[in-house]
C-alpha positions in Angstrom: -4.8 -21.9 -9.5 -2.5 -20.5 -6.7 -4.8 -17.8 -6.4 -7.7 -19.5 -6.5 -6.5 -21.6 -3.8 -5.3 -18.4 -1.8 -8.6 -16.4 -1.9 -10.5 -19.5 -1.3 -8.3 -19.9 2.2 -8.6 -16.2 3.3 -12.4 -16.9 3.0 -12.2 -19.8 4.8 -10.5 -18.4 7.7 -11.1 -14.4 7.7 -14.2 -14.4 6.2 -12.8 -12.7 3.5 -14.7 -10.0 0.9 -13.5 -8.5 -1.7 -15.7 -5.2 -1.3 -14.6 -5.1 2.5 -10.7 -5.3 1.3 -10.8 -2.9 -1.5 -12.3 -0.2 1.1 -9.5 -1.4 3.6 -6.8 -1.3 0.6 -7.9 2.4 -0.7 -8.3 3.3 3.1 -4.6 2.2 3.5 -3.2 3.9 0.6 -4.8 7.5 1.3 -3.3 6.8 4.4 0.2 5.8 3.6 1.0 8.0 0.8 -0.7 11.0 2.8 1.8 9.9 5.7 4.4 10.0 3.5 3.6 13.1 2.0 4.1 14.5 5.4 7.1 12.9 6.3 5.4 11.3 9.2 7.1 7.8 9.1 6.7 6.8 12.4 3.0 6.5 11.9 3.5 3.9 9.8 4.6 1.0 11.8 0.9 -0.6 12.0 0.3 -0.2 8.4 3.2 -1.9 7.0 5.9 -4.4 7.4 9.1 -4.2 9.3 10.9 -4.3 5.8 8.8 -1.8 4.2 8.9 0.5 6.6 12.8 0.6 6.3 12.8 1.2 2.6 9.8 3.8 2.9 12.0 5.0 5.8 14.8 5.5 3.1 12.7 6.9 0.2 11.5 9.7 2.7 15.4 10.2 3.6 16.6 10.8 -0.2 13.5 12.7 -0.9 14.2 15.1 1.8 17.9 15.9 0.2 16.1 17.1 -2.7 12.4 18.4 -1.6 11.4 20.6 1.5 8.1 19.1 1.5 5.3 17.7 -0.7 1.5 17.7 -1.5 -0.2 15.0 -2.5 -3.3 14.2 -3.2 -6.1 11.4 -4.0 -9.0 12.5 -6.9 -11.9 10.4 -5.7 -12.9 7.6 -6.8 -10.5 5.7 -7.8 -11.0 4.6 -11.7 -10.1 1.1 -11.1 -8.7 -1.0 -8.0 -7.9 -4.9 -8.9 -6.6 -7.7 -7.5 -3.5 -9.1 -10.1 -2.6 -12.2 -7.7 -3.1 -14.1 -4.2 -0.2 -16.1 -3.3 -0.5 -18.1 0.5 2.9 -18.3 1.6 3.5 -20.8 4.6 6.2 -20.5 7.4 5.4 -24.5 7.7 4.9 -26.9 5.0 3.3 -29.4 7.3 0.3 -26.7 9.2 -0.9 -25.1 6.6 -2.9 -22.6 9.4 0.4 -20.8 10.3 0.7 -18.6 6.8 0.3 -15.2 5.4 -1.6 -14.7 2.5 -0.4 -12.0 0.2 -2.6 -10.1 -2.4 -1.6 -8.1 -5.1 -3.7 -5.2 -6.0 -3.4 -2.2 -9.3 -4.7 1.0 -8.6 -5.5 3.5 -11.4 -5.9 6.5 -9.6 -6.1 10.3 -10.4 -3.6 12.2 -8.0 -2.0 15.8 -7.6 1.1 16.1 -6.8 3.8 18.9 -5.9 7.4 19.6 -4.4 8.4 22.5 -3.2 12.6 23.4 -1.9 13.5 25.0 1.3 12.0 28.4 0.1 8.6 27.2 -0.8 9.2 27.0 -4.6 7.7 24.6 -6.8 10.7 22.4 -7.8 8.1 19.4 -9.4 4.3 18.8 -10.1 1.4 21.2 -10.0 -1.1 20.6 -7.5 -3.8 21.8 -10.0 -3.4 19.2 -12.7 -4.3 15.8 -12.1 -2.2 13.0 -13.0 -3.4 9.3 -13.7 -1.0 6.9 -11.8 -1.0 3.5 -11.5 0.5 1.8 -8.6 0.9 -2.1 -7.6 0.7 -2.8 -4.0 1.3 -6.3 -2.3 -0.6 -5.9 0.8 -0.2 -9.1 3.3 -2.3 -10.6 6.4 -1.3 -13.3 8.9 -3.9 -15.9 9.0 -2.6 -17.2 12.5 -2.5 -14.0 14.9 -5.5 -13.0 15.9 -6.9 -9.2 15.3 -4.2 -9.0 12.7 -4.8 -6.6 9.5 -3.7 -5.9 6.2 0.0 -4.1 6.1 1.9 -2.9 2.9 4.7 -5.4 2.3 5.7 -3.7 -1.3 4.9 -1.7 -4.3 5.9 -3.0 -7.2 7.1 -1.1 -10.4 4.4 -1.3 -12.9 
């Protein structure tokens, strides 16, 4: 019912479609993890949350103590994106226009992935093989600033 209620409120006010956010979701998660990949985390600040970006912020720091660099790579098209929830969180009980609404979204995706130490080395993966992975993303959206977009706000441990 809450997510019911949740979608029905993002359509409502955002004109929401589901086609429209599973491009913007996939476009967002080619564009994260590739970002991460390449140890770029100040280009993340538009895509996700303040919180976020500190733990990605630390994730890239302890990967760094044991990798040089990574590949990474998304096999196109995905084999399956769905949404698993819709939650509308409220900062005021009593104006229910000043919310976020949250969605959480599975991808099954095929990927290569590879590490390599300060010599160039593979130390993990092999970019030739492809991997299925599934990842759960919470993506977020204000429903009370204008222009605002979706941003990562977690990934959840399937």
């Amino acid at each position: 019912m809450k997510t019911a209620y949740a979608i029905a409120t993002l359509r409502k006010k955002k004109g929401y479609s589901k086609k429209l956010f599973y491009q913007n979701a996939v476009t967002l998660y080619k564009e994260i993890n590739t970002v991460l990949a390449n140890g770029d985390i100040t280009s993340l600040r538009k895509t996700v949350t303040e919180k976020m970006y500190s733990a990605l912020k630390n994730e890239l720091k302890r990967r760094e103590s044991m990798w040089n660099r990574v590949h990474w790579e998304l096999v196109e098209p995905l084999v399956r994106i769905r949404t698993l929830r819709a939650r509308m969180i409220a900062l005021d009980k009593n104006d229910l226009d000043k919310a976020f609404i949250q969605l959480t979204v599975e991808f099954l995706a095929k990927q290569r992935f590879e590490a390599y130490d300060s010599k160039g080395s593979v130390v993990a993966g092999d970019k030739n093989k492809e991997v299925l992975v599934r990842d759960v993303w919470v993506f977020e959206r204000s429903l009370f600033h204008p222009g605002a977009d979706w941003r990562l706000c977690a990934r959840l441990s399937p």
